[in-house]
C-alpha positions in Angstrom: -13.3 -12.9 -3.1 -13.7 -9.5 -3.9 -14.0 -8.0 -0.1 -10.4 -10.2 0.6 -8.9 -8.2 -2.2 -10.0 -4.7 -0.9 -9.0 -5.7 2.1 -5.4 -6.7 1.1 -5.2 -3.9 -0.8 -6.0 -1.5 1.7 -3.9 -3.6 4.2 -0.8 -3.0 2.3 -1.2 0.6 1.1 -1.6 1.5 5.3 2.0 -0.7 5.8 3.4 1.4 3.0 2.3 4.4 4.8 3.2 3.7 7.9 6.9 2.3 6.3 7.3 5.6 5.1 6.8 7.6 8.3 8.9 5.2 10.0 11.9 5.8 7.4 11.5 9.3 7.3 11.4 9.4 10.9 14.7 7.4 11.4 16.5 9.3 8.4 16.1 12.4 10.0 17.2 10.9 13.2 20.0 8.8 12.3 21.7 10.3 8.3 21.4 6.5 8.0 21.3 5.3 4.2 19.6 2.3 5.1 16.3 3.7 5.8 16.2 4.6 1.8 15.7 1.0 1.4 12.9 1.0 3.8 11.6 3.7 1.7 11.6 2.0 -1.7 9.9 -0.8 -0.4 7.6 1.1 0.9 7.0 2.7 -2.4 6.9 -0.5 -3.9 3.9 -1.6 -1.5 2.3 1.4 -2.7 3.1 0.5 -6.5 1.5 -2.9 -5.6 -1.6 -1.8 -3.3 -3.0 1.2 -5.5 -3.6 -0.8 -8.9 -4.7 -3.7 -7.0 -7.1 -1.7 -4.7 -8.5 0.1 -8.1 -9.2 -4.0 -9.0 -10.7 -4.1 -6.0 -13.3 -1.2 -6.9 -13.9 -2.5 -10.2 -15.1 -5.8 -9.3 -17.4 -4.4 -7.0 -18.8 -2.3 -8.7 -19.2 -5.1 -11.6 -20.5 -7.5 -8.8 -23.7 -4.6 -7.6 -24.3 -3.7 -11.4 -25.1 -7.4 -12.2 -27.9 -7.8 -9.6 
């Protein structure tokens, strides 16, 4: 369980970086205001990925101090 978590948490911090280039790519491009929505979900993967990748490191770390 605790590998799967890392691994989505690392899975969707990457998407929110790579959202974030894309959007501020496009912005630059375009002066489109949609790509500010692009960029607030990407923040919002970040908001979800940090505190759940910091989960992630806790329980291992719980897990290797228990054997």
């Amino acid at each position: 369980m605790g590998h799967k978590l890392l691994y989505a948490s690392i899975s969707l911090i990457s998407a929110a970086a790579v959202g974030l280039i894309f959007a501020v790519g496009m912005e630059i491009q375009t002066q489109e205001p949609v790509y500010f929505l692009v960029m607030k979900v990407a923040a919002g993967l970040f908001g979800v990925g940090g505190p759940l990748l910091g989960v992630a490191i806790v329980r291992n770390a719980k897990r290797k101090s228990r054997k």
